[in-house]
N, C-alpha and C positions, 0 to 999 in steps of 0.2 A: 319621661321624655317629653317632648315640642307637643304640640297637640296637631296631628297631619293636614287637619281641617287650615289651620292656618297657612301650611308652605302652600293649599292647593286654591287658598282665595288670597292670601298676602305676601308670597313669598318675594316681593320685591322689599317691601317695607321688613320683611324677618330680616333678610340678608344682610340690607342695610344694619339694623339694629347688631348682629351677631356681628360684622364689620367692627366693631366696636368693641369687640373682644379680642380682634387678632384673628376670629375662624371667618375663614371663606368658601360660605355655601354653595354647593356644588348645585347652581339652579337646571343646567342643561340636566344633569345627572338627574336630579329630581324629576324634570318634565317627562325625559325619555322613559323613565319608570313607570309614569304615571299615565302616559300616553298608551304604552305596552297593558298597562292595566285596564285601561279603558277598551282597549280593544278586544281583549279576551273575554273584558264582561258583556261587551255588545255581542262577538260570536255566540257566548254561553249560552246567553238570552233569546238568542235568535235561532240556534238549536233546541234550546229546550221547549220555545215556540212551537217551533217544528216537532218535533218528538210527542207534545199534546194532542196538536191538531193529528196525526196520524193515529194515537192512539184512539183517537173517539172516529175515524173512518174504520179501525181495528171493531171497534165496537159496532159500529154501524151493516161491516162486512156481517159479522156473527150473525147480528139481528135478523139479516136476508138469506143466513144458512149458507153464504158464498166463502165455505172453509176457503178454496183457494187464494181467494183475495185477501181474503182474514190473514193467511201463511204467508203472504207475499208481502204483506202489511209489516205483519210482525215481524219477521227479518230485516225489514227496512227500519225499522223501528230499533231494532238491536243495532243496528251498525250508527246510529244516531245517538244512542245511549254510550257506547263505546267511546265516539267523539265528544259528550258531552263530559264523562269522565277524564278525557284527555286534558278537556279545556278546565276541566276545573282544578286537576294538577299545575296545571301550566299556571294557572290562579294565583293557589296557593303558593307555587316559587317565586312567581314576582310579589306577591305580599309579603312573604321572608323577607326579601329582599330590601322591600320600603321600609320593613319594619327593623331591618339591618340598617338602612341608611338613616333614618328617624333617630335612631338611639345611642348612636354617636353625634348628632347633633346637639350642641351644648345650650341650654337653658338661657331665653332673654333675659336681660339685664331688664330688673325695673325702673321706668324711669328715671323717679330719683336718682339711680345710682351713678356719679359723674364719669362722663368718659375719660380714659386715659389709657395706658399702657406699661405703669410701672407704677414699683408698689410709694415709689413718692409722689404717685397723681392720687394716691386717698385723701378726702377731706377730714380734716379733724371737726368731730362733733363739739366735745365739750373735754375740760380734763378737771379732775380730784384730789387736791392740794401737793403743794409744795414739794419736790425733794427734798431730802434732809440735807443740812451741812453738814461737814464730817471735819474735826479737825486734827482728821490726818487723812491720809491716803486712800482711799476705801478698798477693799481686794476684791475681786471675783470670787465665786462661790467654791472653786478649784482649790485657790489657797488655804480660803477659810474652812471649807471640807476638812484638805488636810492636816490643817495647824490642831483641826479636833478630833481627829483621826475618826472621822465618822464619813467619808466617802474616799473610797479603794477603788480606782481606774485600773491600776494593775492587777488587782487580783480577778476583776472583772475580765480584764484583757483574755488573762489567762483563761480564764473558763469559756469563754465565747467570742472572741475578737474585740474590736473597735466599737464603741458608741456603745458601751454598757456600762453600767455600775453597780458595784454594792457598796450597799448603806451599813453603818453598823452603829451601836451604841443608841445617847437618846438621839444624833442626826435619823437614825431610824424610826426610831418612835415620834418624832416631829413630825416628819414623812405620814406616819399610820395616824399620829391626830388630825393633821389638816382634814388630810380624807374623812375621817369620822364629823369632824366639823363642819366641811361641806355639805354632806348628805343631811346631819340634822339639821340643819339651818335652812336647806332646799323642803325637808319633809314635812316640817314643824313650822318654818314660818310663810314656806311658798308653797305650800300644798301640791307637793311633787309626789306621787308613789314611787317609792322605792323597790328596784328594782334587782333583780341577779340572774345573767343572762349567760347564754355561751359564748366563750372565748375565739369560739370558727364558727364560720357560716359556710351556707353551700353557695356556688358560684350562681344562681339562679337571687341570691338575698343580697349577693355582693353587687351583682348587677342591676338591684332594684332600688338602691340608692344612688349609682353612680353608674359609668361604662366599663365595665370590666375588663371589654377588650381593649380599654382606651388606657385604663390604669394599672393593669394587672401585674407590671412589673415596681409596683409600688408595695404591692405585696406579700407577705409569706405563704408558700402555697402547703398544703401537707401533702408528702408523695403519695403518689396513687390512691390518691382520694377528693373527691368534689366536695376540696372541706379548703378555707382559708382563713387565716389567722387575724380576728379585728385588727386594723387601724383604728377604732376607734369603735366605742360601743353603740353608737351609733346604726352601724350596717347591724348586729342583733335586736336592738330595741326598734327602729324604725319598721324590722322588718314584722313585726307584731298583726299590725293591721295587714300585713299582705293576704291578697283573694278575700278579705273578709268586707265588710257593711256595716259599718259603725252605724247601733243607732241613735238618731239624732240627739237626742237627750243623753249620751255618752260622753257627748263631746263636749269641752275639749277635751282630751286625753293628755295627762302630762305624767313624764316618768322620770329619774334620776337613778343612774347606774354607774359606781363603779365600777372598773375593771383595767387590767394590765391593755396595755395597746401595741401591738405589734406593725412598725415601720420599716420597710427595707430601705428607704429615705435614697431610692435608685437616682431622683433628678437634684440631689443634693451634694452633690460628691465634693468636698473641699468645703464645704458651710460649717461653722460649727461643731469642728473635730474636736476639738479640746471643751470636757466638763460634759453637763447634761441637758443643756440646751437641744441637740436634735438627737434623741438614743432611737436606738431598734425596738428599746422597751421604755413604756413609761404608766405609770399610773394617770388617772382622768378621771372623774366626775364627769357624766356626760346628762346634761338636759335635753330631752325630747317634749316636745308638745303634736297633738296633732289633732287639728281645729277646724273650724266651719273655715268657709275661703271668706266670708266678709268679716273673719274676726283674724286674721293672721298678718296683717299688718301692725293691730296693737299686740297681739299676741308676742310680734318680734321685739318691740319695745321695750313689754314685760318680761323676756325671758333676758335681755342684754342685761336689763337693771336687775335681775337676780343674779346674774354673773356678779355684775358690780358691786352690787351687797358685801359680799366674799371678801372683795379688794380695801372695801372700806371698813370692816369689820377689824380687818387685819392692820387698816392705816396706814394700808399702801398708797403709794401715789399712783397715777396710772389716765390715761386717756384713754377716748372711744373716736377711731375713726371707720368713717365708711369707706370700704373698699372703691378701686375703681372696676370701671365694665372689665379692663383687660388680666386684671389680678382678683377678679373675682372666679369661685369654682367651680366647676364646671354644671355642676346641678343648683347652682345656686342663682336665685333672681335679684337677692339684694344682699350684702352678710355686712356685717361691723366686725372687728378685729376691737377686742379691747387690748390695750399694752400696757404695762405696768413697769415701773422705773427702774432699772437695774443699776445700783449707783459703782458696780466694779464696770460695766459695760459704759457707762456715761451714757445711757441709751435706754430711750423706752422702746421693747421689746414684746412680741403678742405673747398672749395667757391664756387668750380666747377667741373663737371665732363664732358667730351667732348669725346663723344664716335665716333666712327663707327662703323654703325652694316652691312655695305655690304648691301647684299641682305638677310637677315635672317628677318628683318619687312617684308619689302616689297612680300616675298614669303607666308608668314602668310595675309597680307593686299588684297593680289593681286595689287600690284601698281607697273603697268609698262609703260613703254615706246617705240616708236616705231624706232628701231636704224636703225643706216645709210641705212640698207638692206630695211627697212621698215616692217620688221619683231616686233615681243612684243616682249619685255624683261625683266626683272625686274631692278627699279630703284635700286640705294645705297640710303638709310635713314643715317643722322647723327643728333648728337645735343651735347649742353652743354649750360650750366647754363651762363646768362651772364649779371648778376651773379643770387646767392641767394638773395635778398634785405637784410632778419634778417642779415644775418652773415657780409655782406657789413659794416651795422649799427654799430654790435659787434664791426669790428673791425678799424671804422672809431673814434667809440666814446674811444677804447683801444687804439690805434696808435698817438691821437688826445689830449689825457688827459694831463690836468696841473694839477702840485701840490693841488692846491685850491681847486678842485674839478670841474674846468668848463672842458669843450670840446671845441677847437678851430674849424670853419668849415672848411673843406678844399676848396681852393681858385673856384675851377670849381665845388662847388656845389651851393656857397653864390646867384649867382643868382636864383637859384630854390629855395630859401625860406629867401625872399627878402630881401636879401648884408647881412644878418646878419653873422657876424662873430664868434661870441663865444656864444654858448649854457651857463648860468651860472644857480650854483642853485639858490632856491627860497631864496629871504633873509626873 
């Protein structure tokens, strides 16, 4: 979350900035919370003032053997103590409170990141060669799926509704090498530890990456249980360092984990119904690093160009732009979206998203570190996709397409799904 210190010395300059995102900070809300707070600490203090100073007249009575005054003391003294109890209830409700209003407030935008309000006010960074010519038609990965009978929508349908699929055949096993080839390429040449984490978290892990009561209908919940189904492996791996003290020679901390992702894709509704662009379920490669705060700007650098590794390994095409303030996430300070070329879409399309969130997890998390002083402090959290697997798939079977109908493999995956070269359909 924000760090409070800020809304209560610059909350003109916050508001401004988060203005820049679309949110509009409740300053009156803030003051009046914080005015209520001040004043119950001033009472407290001035009671518990009072409650010392009688206690040593308590004492003073004793000294002169004056029980009476002693008992008249100390009863006064209890009804002070009582009040002081009250006040520090009353405390701690307006502290919920701020720390209720705190943590739905969304994460400033780092400078850099250019204002705008839609996702065509992102800057393009740089992009990584050419689309291909095709001379013929190119097809979506729909067709091409089905021309290989290797993705089944309807049978998917039928087992769970909308926005699923099964894979079958080597469309399968393509699917299972990227992912294999991701992680060693992340373990082996990026010194990632690899990771295997759970599938649910508890809503206390869900809300230490993001706001849970802000996104929760983004979610899959398990009934009657404080258990929720990742969106992404992310909210399990991040939540690692949670309540813990990284010490400093630990850091950075970087990990890469598989795992299925579970989307109820609730503010999506009509995007991307046809194919596996937006499912309920999807395969991920997920990068986490978690870092000193003066190394987590190169940190973001390095993990974006390890996404792009992937893309270029593969000889995809694909750009890197930086988000703007207003379609950036809600816990995030600065992220790139890298996109890669989808030649049935005529469009480059995201694969990834490579945030920095600063210290706005790790202040939700409590996951700090003990720096040079030997003092706590709060680590920087980062991450990005590296990659999605589906869309990888999409767009290896789009990028990779003959006339015929088959998919060629590309050259650094044919090992992981043994030297086979060309995916063909069934004759």
């Amino acid at each position: 979350m924000i760090d409070v210190q800020l809304l209560r010395t610059e909350i003109d300059a916050v508001a401004k900035r988060l203005a820049t995102r679309g949110y509009t900070l409740d300053i009156s809300g803030f003051r009046a919370l914080e005015e209520k707070r001040r004043q119950i600490q001033t009472a407290t203090e001035q009671l518990q003032a009072q409650r010392n100073a009688l206690a040593k007249q308590v004492g003073q009575a004793k000294a002169k053997k004056d029980e009476a005054q002693a008992a008249a003391l100390m009863r006064q003294g209890a009804e002070f103590g009582e009040k002081v109890k009250q006040m520090e209830a009353d405390n701690a409700a307006v502290q919920e409170k701020l720390r209720e209003f705190v943590s739905l407030v969304p994460n400033l935008p780092h400078a850099s990141v250019p204002v705008g309000s839609r996702p065509e006010d992102a800057v393009e960074q740089r992009r990584w060669s050419e689309p291909r010519t095709f001379g013929f038609q190119p097809k979506g990965h729909v067709d091409i799926g089905a021309a290989l009978d290797g993705l089944d929508f309807d049978t998917a349908t039928k087992l769970a509704g909308a926005r699923f699929v099964v894979m079958k055949g080597a469309v399968a096993r393509l699917h299972r090498a990227i992912a294999q080839f991701m992680l060693d390429t992340h373990t082996v040449e990026h010194g990632y530890a690899e990771v295997y984490a759970p599938y649910m978290v508890s809503g206390a892990c869900a809300d230490g990456v993001t706001s849970l009561a802000k996104f929760k209908a983004d979610l899959f919940k398990i009934e009657d249980r404080d258990l929720y189904l990742i969106p992404t492996s992310e909210y399990s791996v991040t939540n690692f360092v949670r309540d813990e003290i990284v010490p400093l020679e630990k850091l950075p901390l970087k990990f890469a984990c598989h795992s299925p992702c579970f989307r109820s894709e609730a503010g999506a509704a009509g995007k991307d119904t046809r194919g596996m662009i937006r499912n309920h379920q999807f395969d991920k490669v997920e990068l986490v690093q978690i870092v000193h705060p003066a190394k987590s700007y190169e940190a973001h650098e390095q993990l974006t160009g390890h996404a792009e590794t992937i893309l270029k390994k593969l000889e995809l095409p694909h750009r890197v732009v930086t988000l703007c303030t207003g379609d950036t996430g809600f816990s995030s300070a600065k992220t790139y979206d890298i996109e890669v070329w989808l030649p049935g879409q005529n469009a480059y399309r995201e694969i990834s998203s490579c945030s920095n969130f600063e210290a706005f997890q790790a202040r939700r998390m409590q996951a700090r570190f003990r720096n040079e002083k030997g003092k706590p402090e709060f680590v920087h959290t980062l991450n990005g996709s590296g990659l999605a697997v589906g869309r990888t798939l999409i767009a290896v079977m789009e990028n990779y397409q003959r006339a015929d109908g088959s998919v060629d493999v590309p050259p650094v995956l044919q090992p992981y799904i043994g030297n086979l070269k060309v995916i063909e359909p069934p004759r």
